[in-house]
PDB file of N, CA, C and O in Angstrom, chain B, residues numbered from 101:
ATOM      1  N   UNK B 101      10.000  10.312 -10.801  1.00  0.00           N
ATOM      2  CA  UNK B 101       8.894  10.083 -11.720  1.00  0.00           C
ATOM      3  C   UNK B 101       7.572  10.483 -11.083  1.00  0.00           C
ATOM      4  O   UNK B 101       6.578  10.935 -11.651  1.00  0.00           O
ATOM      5  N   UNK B 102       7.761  10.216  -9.737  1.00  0.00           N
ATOM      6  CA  UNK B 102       6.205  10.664  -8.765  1.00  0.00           C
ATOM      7  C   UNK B 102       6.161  12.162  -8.917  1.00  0.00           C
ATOM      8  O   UNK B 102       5.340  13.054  -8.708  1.00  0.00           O
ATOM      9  N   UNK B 103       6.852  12.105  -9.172  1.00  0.00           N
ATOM     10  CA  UNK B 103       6.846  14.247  -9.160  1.00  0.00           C
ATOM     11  C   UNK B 103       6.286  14.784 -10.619  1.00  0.00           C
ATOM     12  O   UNK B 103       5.983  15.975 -10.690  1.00  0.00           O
ATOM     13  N   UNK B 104       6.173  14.137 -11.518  1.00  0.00           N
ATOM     14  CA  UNK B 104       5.888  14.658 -12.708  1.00  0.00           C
ATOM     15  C   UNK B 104       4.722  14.233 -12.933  1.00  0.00           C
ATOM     16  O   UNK B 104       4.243  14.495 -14.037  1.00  0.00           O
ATOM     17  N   UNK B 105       4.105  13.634 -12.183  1.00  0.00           N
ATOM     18  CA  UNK B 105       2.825  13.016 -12.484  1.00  0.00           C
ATOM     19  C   UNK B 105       1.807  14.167 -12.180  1.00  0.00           C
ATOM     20  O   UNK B 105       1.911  15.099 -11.382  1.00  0.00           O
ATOM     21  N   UNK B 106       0.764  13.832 -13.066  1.00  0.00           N
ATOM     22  CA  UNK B 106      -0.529  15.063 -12.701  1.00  0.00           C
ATOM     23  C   UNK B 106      -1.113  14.931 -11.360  1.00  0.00           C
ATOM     24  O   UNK B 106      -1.364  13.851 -10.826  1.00  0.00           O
ATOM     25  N   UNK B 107      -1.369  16.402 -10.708  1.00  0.00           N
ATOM     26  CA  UNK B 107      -2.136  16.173  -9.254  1.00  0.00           C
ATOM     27  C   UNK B 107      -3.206  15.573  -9.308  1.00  0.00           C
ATOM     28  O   UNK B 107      -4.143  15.448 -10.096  1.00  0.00           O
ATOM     29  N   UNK B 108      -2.795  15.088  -7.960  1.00  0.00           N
ATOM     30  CA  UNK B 108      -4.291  13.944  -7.574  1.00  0.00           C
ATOM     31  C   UNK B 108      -4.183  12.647  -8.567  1.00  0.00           C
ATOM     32  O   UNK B 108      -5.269  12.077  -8.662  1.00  0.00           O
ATOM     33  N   UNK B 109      -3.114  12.035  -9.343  1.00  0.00           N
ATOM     34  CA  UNK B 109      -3.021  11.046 -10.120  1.00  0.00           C
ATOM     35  C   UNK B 109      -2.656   9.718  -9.021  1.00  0.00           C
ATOM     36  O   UNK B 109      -2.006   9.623  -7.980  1.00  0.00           O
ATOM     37  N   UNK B 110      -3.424   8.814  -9.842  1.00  0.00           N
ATOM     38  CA  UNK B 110      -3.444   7.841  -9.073  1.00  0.00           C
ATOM     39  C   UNK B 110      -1.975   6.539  -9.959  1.00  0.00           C
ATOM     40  O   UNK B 110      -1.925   6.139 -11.122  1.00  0.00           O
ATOM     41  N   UNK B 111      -1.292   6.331  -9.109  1.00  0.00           N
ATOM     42  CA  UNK B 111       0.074   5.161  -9.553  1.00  0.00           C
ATOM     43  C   UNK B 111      -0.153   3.981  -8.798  1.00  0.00           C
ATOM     44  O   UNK B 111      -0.921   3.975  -7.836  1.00  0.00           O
ATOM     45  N   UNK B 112       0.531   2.888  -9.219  1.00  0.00           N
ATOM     46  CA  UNK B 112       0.520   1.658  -9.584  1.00  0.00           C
ATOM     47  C   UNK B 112       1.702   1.135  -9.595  1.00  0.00           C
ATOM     48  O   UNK B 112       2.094   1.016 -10.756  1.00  0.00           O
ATOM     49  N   UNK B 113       2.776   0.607  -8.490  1.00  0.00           N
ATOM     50  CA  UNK B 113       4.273  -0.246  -8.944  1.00  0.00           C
ATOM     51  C   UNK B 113       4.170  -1.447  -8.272  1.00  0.00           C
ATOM     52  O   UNK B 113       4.074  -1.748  -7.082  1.00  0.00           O
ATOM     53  N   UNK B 114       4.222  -2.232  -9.592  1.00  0.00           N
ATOM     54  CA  UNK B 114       4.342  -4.124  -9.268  1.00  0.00           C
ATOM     55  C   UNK B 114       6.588  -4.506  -9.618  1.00  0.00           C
ATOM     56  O   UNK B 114       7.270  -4.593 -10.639  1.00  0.00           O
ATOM     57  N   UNK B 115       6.731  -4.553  -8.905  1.00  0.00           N
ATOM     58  CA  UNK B 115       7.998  -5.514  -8.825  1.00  0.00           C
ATOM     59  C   UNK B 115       8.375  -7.027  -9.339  1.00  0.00           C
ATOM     60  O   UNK B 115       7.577  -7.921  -9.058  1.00  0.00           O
ATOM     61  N   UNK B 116       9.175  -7.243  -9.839  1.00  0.00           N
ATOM     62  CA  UNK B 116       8.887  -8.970 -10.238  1.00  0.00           C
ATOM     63  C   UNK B 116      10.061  -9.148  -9.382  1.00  0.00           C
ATOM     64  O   UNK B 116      10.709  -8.243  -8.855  1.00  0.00           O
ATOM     65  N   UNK B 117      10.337 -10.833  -9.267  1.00  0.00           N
ATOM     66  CA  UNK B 117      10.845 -11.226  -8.386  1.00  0.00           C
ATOM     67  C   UNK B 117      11.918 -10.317  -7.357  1.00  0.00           C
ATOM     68  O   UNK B 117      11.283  -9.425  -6.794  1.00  0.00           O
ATOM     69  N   UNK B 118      13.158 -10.327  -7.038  1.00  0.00           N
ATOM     70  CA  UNK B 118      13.578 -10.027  -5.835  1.00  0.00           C
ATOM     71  C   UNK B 118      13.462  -8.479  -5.836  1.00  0.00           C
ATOM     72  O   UNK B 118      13.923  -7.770  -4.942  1.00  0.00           O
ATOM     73  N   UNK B 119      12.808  -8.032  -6.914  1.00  0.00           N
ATOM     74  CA  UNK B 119      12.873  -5.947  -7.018  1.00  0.00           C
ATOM     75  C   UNK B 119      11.089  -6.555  -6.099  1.00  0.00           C
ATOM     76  O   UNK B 119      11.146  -5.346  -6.319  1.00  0.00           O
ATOM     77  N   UNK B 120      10.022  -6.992  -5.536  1.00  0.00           N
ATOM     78  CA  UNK B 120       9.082  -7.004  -5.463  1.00  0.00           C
ATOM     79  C   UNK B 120       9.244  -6.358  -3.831  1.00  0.00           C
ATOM     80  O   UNK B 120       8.785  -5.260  -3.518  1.00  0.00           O
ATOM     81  N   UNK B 121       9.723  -6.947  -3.215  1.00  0.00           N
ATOM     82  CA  UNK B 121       9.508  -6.245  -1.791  1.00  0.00           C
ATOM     83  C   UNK B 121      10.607  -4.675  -1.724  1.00  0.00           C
ATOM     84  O   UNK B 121      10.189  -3.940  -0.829  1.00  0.00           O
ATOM     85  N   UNK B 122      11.311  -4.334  -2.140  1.00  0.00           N
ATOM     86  CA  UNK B 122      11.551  -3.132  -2.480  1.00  0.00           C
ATOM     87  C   UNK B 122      10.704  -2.162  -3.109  1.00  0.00           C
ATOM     88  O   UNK B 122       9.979  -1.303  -2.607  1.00  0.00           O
ATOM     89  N   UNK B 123      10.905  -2.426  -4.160  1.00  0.00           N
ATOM     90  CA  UNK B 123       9.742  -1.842  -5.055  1.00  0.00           C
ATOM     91  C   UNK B 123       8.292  -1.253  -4.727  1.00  0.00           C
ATOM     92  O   UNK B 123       7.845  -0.134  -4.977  1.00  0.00           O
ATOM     93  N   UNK B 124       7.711  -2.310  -4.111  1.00  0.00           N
ATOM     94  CA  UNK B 124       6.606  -1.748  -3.379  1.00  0.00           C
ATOM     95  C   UNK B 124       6.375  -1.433  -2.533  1.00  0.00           C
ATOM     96  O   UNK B 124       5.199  -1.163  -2.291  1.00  0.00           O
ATOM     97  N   UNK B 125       7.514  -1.259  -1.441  1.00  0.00           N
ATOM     98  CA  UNK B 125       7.741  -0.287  -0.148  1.00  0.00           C
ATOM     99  C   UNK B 125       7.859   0.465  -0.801  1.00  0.00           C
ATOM    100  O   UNK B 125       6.770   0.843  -1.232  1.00  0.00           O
ATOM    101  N   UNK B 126       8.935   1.149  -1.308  1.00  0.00           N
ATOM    102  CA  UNK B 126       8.970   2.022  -2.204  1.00  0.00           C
ATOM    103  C   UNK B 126       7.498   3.303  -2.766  1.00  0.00           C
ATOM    104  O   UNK B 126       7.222   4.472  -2.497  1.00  0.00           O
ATOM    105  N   UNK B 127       7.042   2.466  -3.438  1.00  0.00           N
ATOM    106  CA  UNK B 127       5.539   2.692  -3.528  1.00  0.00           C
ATOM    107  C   UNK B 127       4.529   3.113  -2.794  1.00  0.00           C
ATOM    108  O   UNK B 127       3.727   3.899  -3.298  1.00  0.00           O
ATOM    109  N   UNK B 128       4.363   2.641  -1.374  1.00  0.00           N
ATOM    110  CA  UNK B 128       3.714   2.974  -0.039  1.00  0.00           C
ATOM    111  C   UNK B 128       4.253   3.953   0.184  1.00  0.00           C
ATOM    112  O   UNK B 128       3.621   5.008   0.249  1.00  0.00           O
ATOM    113  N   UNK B 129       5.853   3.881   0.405  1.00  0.00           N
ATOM    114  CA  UNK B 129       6.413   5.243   0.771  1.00  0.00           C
ATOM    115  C   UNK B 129       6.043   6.590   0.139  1.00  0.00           C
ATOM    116  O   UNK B 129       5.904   7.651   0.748  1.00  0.00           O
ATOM    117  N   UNK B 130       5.901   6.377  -1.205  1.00  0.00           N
ATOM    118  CA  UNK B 130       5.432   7.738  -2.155  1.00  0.00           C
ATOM    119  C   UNK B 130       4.044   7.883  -2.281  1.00  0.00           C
ATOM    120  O   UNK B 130       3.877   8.837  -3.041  1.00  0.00           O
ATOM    121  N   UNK B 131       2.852   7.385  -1.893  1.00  0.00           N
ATOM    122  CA  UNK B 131       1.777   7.488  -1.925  1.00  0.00           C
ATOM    123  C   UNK B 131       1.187   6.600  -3.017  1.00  0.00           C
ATOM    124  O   UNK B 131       0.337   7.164  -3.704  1.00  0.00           O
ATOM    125  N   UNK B 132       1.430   5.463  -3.290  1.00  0.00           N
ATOM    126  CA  UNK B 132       0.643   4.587  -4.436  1.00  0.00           C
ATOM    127  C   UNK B 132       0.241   3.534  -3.893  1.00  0.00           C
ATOM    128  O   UNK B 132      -0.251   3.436  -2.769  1.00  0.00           O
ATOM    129  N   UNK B 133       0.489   2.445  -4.898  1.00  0.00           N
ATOM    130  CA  UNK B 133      -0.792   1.648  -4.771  1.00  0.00           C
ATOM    131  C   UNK B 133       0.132   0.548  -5.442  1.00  0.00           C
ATOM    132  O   UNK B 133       0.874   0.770  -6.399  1.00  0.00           O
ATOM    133  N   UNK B 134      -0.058  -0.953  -4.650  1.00  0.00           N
ATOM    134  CA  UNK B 134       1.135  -2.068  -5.239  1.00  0.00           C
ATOM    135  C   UNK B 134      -0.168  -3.135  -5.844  1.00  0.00           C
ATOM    136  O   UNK B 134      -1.392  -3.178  -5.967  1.00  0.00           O
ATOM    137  N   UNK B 135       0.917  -3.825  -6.072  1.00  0.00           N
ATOM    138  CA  UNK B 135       0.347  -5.558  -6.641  1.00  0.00           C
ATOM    139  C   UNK B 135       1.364  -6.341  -6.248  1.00  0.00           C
ATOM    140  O   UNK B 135       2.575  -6.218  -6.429  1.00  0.00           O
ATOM    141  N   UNK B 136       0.677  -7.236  -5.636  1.00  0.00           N
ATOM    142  CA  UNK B 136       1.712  -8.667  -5.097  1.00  0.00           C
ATOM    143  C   UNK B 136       1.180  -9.953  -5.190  1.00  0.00           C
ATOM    144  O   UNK B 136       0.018 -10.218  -4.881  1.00  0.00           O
ATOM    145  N   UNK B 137       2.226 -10.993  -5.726  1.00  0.00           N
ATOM    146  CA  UNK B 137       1.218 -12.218  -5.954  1.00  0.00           C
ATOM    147  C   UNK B 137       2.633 -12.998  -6.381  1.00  0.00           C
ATOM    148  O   UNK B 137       3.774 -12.556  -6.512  1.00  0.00           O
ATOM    149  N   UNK B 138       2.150 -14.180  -6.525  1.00  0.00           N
ATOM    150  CA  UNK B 138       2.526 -15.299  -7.457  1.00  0.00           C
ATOM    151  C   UNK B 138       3.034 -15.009  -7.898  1.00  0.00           C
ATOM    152  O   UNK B 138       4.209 -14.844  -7.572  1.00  0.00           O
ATOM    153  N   UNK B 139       2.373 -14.621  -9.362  1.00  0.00           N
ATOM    154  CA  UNK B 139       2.391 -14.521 -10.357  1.00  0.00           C
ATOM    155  C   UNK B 139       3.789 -13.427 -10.716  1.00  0.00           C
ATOM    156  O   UNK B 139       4.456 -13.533 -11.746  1.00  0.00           O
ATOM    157  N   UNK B 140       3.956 -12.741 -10.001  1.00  0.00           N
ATOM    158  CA  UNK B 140       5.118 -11.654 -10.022  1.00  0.00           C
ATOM    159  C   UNK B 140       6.627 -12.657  -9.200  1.00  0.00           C
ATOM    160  O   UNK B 140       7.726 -12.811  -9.732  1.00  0.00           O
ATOM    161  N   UNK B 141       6.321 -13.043  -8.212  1.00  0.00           N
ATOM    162  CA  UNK B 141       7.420 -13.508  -7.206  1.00  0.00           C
ATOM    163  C   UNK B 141       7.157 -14.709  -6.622  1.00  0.00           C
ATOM    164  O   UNK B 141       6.207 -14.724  -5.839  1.00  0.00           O
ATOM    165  N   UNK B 142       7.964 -16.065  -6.867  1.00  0.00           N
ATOM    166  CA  UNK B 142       7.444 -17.251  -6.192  1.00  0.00           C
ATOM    167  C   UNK B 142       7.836 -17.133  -4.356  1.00  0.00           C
ATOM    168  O   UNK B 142       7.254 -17.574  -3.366  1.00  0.00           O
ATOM    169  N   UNK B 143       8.985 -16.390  -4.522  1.00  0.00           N
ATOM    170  CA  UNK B 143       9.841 -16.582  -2.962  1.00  0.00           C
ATOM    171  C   UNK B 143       9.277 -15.341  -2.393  1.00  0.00           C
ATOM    172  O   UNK B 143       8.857 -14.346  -2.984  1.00  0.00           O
ATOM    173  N   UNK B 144       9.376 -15.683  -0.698  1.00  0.00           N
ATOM    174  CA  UNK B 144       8.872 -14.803  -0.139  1.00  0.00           C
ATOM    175  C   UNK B 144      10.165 -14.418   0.668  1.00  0.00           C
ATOM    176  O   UNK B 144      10.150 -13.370   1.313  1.00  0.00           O
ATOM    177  N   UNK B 145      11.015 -15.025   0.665  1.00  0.00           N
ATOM    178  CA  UNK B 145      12.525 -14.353   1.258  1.00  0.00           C
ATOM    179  C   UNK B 145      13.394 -14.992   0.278  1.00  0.00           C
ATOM    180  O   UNK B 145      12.917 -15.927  -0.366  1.00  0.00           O
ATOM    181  N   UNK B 146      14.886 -14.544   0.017  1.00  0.00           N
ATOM    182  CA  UNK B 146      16.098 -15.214  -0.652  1.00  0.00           C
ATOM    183  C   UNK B 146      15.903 -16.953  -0.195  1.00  0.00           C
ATOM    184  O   UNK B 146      15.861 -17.427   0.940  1.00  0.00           O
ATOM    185  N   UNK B 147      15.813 -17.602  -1.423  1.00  0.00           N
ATOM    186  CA  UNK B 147      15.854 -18.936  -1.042  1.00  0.00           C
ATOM    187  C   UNK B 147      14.552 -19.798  -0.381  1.00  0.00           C
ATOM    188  O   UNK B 147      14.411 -21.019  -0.314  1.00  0.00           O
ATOM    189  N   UNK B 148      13.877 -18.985  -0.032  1.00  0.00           N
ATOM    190  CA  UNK B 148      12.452 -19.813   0.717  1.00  0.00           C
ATOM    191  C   UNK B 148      11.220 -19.075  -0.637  1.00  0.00           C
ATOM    192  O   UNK B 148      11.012 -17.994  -1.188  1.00  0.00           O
ATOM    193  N   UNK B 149      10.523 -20.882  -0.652  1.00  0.00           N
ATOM    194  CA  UNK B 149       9.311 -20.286  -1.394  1.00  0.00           C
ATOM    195  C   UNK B 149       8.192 -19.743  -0.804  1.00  0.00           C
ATOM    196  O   UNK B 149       7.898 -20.237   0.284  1.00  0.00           O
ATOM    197  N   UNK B 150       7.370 -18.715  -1.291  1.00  0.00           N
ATOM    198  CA  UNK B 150       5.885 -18.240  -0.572  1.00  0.00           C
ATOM    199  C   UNK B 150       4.901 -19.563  -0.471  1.00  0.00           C
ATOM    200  O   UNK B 150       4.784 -20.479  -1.285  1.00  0.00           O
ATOM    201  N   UNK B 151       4.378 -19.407   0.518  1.00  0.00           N
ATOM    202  CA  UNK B 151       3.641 -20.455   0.711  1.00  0.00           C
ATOM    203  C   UNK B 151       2.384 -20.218  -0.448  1.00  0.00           C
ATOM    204  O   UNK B 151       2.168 -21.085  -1.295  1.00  0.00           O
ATOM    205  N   UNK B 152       1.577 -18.937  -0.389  1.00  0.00           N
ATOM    206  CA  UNK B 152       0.434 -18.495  -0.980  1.00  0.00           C
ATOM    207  C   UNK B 152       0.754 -16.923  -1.578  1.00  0.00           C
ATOM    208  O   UNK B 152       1.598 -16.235  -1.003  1.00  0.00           O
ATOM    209  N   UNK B 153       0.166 -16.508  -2.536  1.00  0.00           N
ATOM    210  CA  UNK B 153      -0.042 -14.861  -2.925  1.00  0.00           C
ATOM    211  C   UNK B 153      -0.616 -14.540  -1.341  1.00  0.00           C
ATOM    212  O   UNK B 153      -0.162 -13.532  -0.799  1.00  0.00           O
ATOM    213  N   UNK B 154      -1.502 -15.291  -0.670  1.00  0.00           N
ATOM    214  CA  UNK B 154      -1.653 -14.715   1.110  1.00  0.00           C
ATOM    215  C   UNK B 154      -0.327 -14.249   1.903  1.00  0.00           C
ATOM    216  O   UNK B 154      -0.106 -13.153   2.418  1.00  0.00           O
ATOM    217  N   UNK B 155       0.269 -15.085   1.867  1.00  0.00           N
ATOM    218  CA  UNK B 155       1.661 -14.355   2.702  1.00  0.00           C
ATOM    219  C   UNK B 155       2.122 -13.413   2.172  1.00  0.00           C
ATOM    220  O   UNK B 155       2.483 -12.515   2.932  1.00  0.00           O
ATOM    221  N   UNK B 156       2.307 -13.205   0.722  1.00  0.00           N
ATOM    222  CA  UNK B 156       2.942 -12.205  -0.013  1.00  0.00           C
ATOM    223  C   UNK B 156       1.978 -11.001   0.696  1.00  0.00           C
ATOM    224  O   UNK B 156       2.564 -10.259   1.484  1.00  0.00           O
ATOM    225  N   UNK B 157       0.891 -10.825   0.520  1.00  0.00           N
ATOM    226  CA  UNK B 157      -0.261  -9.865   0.600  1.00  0.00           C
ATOM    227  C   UNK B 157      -0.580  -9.734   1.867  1.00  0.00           C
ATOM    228  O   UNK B 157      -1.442  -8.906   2.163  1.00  0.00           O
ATOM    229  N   UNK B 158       0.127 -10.622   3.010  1.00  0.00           N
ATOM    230  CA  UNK B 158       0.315 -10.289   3.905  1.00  0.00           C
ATOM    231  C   UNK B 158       0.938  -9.411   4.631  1.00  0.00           C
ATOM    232  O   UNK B 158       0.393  -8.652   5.432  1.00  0.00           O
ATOM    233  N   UNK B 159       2.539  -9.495   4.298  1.00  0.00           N
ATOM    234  CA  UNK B 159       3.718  -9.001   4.427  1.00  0.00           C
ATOM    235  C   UNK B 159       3.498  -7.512   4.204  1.00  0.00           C
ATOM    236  O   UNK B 159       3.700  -6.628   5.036  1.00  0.00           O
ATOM    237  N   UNK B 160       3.004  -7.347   2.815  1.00  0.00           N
ATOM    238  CA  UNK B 160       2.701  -6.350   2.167  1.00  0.00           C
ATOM    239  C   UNK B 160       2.215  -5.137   3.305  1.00  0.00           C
ATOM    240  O   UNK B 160       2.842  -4.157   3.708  1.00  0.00           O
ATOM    241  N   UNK B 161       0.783  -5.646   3.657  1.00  0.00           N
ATOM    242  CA  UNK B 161      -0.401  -4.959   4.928  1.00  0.00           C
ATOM    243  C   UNK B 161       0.740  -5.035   6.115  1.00  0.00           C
ATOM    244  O   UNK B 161       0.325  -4.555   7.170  1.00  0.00           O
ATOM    245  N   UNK B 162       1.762  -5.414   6.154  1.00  0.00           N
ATOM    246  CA  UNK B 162       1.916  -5.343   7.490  1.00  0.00           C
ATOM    247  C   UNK B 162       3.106  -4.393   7.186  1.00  0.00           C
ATOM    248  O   UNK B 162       3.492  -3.852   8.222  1.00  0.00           O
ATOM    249  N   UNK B 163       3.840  -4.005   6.028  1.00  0.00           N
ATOM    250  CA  UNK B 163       4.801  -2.954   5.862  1.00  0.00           C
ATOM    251  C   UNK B 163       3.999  -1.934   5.938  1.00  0.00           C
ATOM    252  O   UNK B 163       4.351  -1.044   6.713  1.00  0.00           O
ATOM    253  N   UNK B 164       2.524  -1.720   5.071  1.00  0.00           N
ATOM    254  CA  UNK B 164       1.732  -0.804   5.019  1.00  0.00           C
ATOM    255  C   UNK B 164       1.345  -0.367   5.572  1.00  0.00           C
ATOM    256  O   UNK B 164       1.324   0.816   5.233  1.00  0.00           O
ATOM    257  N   UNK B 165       0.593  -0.653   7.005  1.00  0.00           N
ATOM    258  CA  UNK B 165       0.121  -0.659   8.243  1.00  0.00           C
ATOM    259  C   UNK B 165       1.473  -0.088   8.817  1.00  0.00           C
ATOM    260  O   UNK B 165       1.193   1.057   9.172  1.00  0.00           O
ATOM    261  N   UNK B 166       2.852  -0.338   9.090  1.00  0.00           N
ATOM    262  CA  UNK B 166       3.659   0.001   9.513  1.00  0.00           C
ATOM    263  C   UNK B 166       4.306   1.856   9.195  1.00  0.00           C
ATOM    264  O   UNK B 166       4.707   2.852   9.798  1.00  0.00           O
ATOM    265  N   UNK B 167       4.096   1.471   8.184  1.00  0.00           N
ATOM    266  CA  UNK B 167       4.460   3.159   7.206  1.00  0.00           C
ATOM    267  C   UNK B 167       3.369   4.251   7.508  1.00  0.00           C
ATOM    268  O   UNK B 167       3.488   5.424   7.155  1.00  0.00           O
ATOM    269  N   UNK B 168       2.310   3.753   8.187  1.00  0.00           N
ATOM    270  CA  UNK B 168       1.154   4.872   8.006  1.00  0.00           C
ATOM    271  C   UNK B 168       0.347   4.633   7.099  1.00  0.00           C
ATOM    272  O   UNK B 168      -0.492   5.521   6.952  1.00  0.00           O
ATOM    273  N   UNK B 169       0.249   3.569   6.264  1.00  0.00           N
ATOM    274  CA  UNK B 169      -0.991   3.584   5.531  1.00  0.00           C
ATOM    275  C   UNK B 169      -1.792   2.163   5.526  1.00  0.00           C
ATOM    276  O   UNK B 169      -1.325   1.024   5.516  1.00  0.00           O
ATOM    277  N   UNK B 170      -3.115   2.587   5.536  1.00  0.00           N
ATOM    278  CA  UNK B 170      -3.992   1.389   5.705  1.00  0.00           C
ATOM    279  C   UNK B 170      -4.074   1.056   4.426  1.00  0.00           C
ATOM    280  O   UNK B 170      -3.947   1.870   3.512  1.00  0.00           O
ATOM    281  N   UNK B 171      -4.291  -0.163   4.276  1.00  0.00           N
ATOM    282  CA  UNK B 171      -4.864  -0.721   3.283  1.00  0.00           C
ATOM    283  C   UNK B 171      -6.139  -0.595   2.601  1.00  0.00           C
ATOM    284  O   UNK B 171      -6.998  -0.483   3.476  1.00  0.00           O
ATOM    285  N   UNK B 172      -6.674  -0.558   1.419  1.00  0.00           N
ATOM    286  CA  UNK B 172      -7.883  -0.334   0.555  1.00  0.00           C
ATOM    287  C   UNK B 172      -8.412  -2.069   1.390  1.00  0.00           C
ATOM    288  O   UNK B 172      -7.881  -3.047   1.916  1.00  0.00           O
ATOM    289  N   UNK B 173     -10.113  -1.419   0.948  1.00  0.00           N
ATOM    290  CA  UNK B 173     -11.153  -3.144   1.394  1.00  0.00           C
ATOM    291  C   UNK B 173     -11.290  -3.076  -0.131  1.00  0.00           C
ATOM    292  O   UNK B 173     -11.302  -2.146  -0.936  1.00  0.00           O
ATOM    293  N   UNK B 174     -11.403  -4.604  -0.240  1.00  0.00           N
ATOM    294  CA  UNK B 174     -11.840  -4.847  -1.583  1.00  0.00           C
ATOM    295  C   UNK B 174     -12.947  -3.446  -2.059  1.00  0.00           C
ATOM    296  O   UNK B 174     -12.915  -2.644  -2.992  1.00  0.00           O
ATOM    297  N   UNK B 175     -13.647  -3.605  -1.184  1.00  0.00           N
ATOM    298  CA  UNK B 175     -14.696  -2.125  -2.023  1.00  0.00           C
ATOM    299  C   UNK B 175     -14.302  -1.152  -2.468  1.00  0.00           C
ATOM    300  O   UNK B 175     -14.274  -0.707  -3.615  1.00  0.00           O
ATOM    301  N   UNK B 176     -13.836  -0.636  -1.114  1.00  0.00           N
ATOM    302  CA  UNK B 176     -12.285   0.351  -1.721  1.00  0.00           C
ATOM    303  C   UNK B 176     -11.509   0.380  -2.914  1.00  0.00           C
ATOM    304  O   UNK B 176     -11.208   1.466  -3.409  1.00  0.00           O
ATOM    305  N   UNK B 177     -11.159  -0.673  -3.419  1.00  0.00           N
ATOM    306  CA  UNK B 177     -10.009  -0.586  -4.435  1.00  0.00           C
ATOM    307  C   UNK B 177     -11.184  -0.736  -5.348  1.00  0.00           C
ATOM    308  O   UNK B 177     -11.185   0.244  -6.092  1.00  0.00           O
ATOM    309  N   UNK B 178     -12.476  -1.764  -5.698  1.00  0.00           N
ATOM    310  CA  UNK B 178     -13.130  -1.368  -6.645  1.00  0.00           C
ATOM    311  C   UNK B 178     -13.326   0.010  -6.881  1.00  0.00           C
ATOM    312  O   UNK B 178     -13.312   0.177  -8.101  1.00  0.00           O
ATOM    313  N   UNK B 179     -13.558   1.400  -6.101  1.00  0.00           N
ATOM    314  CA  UNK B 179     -14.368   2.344  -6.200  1.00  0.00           C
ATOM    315  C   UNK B 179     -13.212   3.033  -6.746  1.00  0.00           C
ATOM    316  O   UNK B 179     -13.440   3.838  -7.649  1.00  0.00           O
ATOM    317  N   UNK B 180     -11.725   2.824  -6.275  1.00  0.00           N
ATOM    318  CA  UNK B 180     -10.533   3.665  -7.278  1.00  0.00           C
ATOM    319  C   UNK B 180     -10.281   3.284  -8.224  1.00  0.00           C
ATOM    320  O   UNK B 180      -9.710   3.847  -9.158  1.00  0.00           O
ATOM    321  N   UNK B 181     -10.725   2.111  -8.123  1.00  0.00           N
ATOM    322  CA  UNK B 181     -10.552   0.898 -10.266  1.00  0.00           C
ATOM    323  C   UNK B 181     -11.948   1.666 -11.102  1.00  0.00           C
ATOM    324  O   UNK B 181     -12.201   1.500 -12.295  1.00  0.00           O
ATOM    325  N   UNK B 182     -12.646   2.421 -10.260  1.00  0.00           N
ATOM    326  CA  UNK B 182     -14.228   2.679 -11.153  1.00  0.00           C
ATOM    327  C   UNK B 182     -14.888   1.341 -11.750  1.00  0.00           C
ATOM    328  O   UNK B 182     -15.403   1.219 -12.861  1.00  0.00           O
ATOM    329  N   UNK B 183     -14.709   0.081 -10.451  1.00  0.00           N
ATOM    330  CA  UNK B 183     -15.403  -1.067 -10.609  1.00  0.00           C
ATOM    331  C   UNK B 183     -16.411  -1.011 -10.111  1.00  0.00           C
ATOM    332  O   UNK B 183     -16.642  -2.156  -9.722  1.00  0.00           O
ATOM    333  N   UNK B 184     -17.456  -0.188  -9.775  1.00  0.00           N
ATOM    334  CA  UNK B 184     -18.360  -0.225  -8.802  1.00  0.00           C
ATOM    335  C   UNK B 184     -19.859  -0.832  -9.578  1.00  0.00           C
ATOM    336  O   UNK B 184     -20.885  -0.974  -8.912  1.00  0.00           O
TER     337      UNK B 184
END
């Protein structure tokens, strides 16, 4: 699906529960952009609950950071949302 997309297009994959940490490796891996929270996934492993959307969004930065890609600063992600 990343392949058919227009150049220079910007993507977006949120996962709900146990597709969430796949899914958005996944995502890093192809050049996009995730969402992680709560609100998508209570557990942060099989059987254990997340303490906070922080650990989730933790985990996240630290696969990301791992793969080669840094993370957006809040400013950052405003200026690709055209929240500025």
């Amino acid at each position: 699906m990343v392949d058919n997309l227009p150049e220079g297009a910007e993507f977006n994959v949120l996962g709900f529960g146990r597709h969430q940490l796949p899914l958005t490796t996944m995502s890093i891996l192809l050049g996009g952009h995730v969402r992680v929270g709560l609100e998508d996934n209570v557990y942060y492993r099989q059987g254990e609950l997340a303490e906070s959307s922080a650990q989730l969004v933790e985990r996240t930065v630290e696969i990301a950071r791992s793969l080669g890609r840094e993370p957006a600063t809040p400013d950052q992600a405003r200026e690709l949302l055209g929240l500025h």
